[in-house]
N, C-alpha and C positions, 0 to 999 in steps of 0.2 A: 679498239683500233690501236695497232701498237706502229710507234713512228720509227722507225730505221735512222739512227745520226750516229754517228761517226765520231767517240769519244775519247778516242788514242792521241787527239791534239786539240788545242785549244779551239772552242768553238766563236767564229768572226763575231765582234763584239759591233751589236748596232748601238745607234747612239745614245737609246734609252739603255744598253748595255755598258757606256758610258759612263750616264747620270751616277747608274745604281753603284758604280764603282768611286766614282767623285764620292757620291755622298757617304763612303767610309762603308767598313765589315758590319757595323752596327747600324748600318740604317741611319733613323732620324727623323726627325715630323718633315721636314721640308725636303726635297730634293732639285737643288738645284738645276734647270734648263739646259739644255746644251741644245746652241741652236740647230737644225736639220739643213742640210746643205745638198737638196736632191740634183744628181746628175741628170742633166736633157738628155732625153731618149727620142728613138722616131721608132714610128711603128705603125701598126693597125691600129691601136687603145691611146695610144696618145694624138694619133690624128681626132680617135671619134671623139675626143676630150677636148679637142682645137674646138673641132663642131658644135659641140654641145656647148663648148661658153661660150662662143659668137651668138649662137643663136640664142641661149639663152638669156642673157646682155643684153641683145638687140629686142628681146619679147620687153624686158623691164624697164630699158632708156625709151622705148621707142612707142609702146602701149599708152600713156598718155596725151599723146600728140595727135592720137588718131582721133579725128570726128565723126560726128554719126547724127545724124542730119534730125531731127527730131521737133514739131509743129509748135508755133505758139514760141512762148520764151521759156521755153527748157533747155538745161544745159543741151551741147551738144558734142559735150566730151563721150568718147565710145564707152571707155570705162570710169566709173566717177563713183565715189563713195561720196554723197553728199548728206552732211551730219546738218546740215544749215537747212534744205529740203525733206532733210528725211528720209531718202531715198539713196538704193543703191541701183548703180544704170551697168548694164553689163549689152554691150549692142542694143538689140532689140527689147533685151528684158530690162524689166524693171521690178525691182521686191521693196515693200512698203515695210517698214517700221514690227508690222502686227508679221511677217513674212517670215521673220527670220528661221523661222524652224528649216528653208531652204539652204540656208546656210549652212545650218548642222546638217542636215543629209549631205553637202557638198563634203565639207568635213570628213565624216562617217566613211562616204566613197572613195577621199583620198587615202586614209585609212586602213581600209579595208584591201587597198590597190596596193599601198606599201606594202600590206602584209603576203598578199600574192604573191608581188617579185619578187620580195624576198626568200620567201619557202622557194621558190623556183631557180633565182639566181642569185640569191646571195647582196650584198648588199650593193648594188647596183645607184641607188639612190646616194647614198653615202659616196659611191668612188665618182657618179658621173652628174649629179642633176642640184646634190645640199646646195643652198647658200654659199655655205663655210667653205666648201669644197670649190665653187665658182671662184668665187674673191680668192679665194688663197693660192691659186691657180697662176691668175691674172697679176698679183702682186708679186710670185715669185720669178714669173716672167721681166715684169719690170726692174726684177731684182736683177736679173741678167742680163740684160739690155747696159745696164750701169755697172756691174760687176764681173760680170763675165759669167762662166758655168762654175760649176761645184768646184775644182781644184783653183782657178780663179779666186774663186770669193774665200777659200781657205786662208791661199794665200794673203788675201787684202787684209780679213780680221784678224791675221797675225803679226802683220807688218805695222812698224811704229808709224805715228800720226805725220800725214805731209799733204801738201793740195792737193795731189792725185788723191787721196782717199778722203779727204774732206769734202771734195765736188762730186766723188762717187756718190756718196753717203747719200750727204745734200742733194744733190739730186732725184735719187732714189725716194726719200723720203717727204720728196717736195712732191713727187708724182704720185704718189701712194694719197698725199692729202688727197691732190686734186680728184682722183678717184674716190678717195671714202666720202668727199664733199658730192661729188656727182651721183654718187647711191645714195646718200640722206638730201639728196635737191629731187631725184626721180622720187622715190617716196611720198615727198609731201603732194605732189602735181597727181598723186590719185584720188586726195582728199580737196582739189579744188581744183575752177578748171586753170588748163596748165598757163595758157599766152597770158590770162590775168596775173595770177600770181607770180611769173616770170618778173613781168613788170613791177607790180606790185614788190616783188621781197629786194629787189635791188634798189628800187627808191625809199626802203627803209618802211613803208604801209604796209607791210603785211600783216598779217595775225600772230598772237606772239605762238599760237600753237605751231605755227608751221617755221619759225626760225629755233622754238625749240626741238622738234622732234630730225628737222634738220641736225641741226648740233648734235644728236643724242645716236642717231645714223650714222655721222660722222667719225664720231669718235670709237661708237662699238666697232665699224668694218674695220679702220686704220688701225686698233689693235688686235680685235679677235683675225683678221687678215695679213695683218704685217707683224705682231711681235707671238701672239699666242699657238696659233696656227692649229697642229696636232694637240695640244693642251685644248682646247674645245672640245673636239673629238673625243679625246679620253677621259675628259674631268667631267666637261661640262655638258656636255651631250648627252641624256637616255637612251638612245636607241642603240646605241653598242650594247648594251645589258639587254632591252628588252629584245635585239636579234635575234638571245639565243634561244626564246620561245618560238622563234620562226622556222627557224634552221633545220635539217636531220642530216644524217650520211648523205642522204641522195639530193642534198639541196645543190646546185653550182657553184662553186668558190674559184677564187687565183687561188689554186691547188699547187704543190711541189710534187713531184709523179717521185715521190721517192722509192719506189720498186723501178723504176727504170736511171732515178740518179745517185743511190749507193749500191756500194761505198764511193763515196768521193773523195778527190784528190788534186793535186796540181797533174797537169797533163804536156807532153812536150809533141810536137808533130809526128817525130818515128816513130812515139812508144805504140805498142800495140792498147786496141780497149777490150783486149780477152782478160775476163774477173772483176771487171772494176763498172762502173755507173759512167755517167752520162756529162756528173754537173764535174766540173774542175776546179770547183771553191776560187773564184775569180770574186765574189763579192759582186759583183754588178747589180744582183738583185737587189743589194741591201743599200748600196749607194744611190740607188734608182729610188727606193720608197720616198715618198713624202711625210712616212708618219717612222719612219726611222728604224724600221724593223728587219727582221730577216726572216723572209717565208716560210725559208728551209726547216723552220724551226715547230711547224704546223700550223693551226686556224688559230687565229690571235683576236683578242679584243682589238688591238686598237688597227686591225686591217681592214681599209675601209674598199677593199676590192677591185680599183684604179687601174688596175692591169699594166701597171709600168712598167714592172719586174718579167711580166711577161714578155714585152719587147724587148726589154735590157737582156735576158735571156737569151730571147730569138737571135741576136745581134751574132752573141758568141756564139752559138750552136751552129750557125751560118760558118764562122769563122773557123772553126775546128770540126768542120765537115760532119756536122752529126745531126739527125732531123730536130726540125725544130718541135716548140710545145714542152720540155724539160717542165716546165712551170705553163700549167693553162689554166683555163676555167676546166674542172672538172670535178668527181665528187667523192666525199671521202668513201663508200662503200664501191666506187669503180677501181680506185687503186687499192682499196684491198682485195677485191675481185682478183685484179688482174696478178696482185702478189701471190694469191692462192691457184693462180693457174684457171681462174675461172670466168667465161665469160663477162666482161662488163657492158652493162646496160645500164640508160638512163631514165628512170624513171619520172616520168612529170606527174601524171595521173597517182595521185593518194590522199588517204584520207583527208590531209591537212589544205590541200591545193584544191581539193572537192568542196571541204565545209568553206573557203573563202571564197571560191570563185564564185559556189551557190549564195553564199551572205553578200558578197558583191553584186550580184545580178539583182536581187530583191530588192535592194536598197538602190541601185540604179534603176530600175524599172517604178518602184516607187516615186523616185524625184521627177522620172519623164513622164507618169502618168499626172501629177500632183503639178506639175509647167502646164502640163498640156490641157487638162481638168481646171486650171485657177480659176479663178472669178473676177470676172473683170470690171463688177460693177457690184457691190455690194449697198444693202440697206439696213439702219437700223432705226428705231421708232425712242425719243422719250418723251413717255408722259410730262403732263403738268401736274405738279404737284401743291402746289398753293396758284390760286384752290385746282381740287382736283377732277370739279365740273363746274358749269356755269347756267343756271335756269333762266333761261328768257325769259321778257316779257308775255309772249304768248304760248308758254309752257312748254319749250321746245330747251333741249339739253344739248348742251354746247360742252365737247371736251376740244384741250389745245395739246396738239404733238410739235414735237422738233424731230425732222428726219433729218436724218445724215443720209447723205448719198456720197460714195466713194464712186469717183469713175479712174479706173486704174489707165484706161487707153490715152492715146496720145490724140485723141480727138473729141472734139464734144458730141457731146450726144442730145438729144430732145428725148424726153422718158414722159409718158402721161402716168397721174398717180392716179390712185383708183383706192377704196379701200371698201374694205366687205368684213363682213359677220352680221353688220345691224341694219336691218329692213328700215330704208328709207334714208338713210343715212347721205349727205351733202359733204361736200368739201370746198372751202376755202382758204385763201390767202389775206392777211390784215390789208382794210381797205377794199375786197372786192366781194363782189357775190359770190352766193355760194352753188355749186354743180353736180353734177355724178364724177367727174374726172377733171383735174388740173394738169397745167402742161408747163412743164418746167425744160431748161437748159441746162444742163451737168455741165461743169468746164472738166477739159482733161487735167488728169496728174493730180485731181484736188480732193478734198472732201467736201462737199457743200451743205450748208445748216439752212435749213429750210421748214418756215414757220408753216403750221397747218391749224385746221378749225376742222372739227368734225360735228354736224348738229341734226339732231334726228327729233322726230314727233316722240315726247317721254312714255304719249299712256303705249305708244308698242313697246316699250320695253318689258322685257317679263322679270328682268335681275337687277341687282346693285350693279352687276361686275359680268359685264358680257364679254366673253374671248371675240376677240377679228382680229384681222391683219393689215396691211398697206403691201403693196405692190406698185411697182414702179416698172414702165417698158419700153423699148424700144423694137423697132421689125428686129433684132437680131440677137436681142438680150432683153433680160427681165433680172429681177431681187425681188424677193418677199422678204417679210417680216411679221411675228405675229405679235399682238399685245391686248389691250382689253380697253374697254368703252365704261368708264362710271359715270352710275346716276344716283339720283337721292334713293334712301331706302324706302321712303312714301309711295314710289311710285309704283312698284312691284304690289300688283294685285292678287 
């Protein structure tokens, strides 16, 4: 793909265009910052960008506070990661400790989901949903709230020190805390429930984990949000590298349609647009970026696909009566299509968007089948091992088990034990008779240790070492488990 630009005059230098220039003809290890000063735009991509951090915001501040009503004395936080329980509670579910392979399929899913949108549209996740992208968003906003817009704030960090710019600052920088405090304060209220530890970290009792990971929240958002910004993105971030594994010609991108905006130029109202493109080298797009770039220049690592440029665009294309779209989501193989006269289509359907959407659906249908399938009452059996039989007085062979019984539901249960292999075989509890079946209580959310006697006539035994099982039941659910019965070797005829 060959780019069309326009090199008979100096090409608009963005402010990584800048840096590279500060930092001298020779380069350097270091290159100095030059802050990003994006201009407010209004549009379609920057409304759905309002949208997207309101809402997203309001899932993060607002997600711990919700309850979910749960029997007995379990939390009744909706969501909880409880390291103290053991448990993680997400509404109705809950995953134990032994569980967590759910977690990586969750993972895996999101994963996999990245890798869709992105072959499909380009980095969507990077312009409208990252983290870094939220907060930087919201912090720059506050930045102009106290500064003004982009020529605004120019002017301020040029202008020598006086109150007006010392209350700006301060200000500014005072709200930014309170924010980075407010994201490392939601944080820790997933790992406890929230009205306690509310209380709890203001009277100084809380856990020293949660005034440190607070702290530690705090301090990343307020810088990687307020001073580093696009430096995350481009340093610190992998996924701008490993994008371009995702990506092809027919992927969606903030595109520059340069077959319809060269050659570019200044444009004045009479002139005619017979010979010439579309764009008028206004720079809008490049003062609109958040990550300091210029479009015009093709697909760039550090363009996280924000669609600003596209409204800063639209604005002027409005204004000097020319359709808008100059700069859209479109694909590199459509404008070279349409540069070669030939129709352009957009392809979704390909290899790449086939093998994920297929490795997505397996691995989603996996986690729903493996939710829906769990086991919500498990058993397991250990022997005694010192000693690892016991011969009555009247030659009858007594082994001792410890069952575990897990009941994962949020109710108890009544289970009768039973246990088979060995003809004739009894079961008891210390202290009681012995029976064909025992009847026990499982409490919910626990695991219960529960002492057992199993004692049979020795001359039926025909082995040292007889395989049986234990089983545990309720009308609605059962566990088994298998294990084995020792006796003395004598007895085996």
């Amino acid at each position: 793909m060959t780019v069309i630009i326009d090199r008979t005059r100096p090409a608009p230098k963005s402010a990584a265009g800048h840096a590279r220039a500060k930092a001298g003809p020779g380069g350097g290890l270091y290159k100095p910052r030059v802050p990003i000063h994006p201009k407010l735009v209004h549009g379609r991509w920057r409304a759905i960008k309002w949208a997207l951090l309101i809402l997203t915001l309001a899932v993060y501040y607002i997600t711990p506070w919700i309850r979910w009503d749960r029997p007995g004395g379990l939390p009744d936080q909706a969501v909880l990661v409880d390291f103290a329980g053991r448990r993680f509670y997400f509404f109705s579910i809950q995953l134990w400790p032994q569980e967590v392979y759910f977690i990586t399929g969750l993972l895996v899913i999101a994963a996999l989901a990245l890798f869709l949108v992105t072959a499909l549209f380009g980095r969507l996740w990077c312009g409208y949903a990252c983290p870094q992208t939220i907060w930087t968003d919201l912090f720059i906003h506050v930045e102009r709230l106290f500064e003004g817009d982009r020529n605004a704030r120019l002017r301020l960090d040029a202008a020598p020190w006086s109150f007006d710019k010392l209350w700006r600052k301060t200000g500014k920088h005072l709200v930014w805390l309170g924010v980075a405090f407010a994201t490392g304060g939601a944080w820790i209220f997933y790992f406890h429930d929230a009205p306690t530890l509310l209380t709890a970290f203001w009277a100084g009792e809380g856990p020293f984990t949660a005034y440190f990971f607070c702290a530690l929240l705090t301090a990343t958002t307020y810088v990687f949000a307020g001073h580093m910004r696009e430096q995350v993105c481009i340093y610190m971030c992998p996924w701008p590298r490993i994008q371009g594994a995702m990506i092809d010609d027919h992927s969606l991108q903030v595109t520059y349609r340069y077959d319809r905006g060269e050659p570019r130029g200044p444009h004045k109202k009479a002139d005619s647009w017979a010979g010439r493109g579309d764009c008028i080298d206004c720079n809008q797009c490049v003062v609109a970026c958040p990550m300091g770039i210029d479009i015009r220049d093709g697909s760039q690592l550090e363009c996280i696909n924000c669609g600003l440029c596209i409204d800063a665009c639209d604005e002027v294309m409005v204004k000097v009566e020319r359709p808008r779209a100059l700069i859209a989501y479109d694909t590199d193989a459509a404008v070279t299509a349409r540069q070669a006269g030939r129709t352009a289509e957009y392809r979704p359907v390909r290899a790449r968007t086939i093998y994920y959407a297929v490795a997505l659906s397996v691995v989603s249908g996996l986690m729903i089948w493996g939710l829906s399938t769990r086991e919500v009452l498990t058993l397991h059996a250990l022997r005694d091992r010192n000693p690892t039989f016991i011969r009555l007085r009247d030659g009858e062979i007594r082994n001792g088990y410890t069952l575990k019984v897990a009941n994962r539901t949020f109710e108890p249960v009544r289970l009768d034990i039973r246990f088979a292999g060995v003809t004739g075989a009894r079961l008891s509890r210390p202290g009681a008779a012995p029976g064909q079946t025992l009847v026990i209580t499982a409490p919910p959310n626990e695991v219960s240790a529960i002492r057992v006697f199993v004692t049979t006539d020795g001359q039926r035994l025909s082995a040292s070492s007889t395989p049986a099982s234990f089983e545990v039941a309720a009308p609605n659910v059962s566990a088994r488990t298998d294990t084995v019965f020792l006796s003395p070797p004598k007895v085996r005829q």
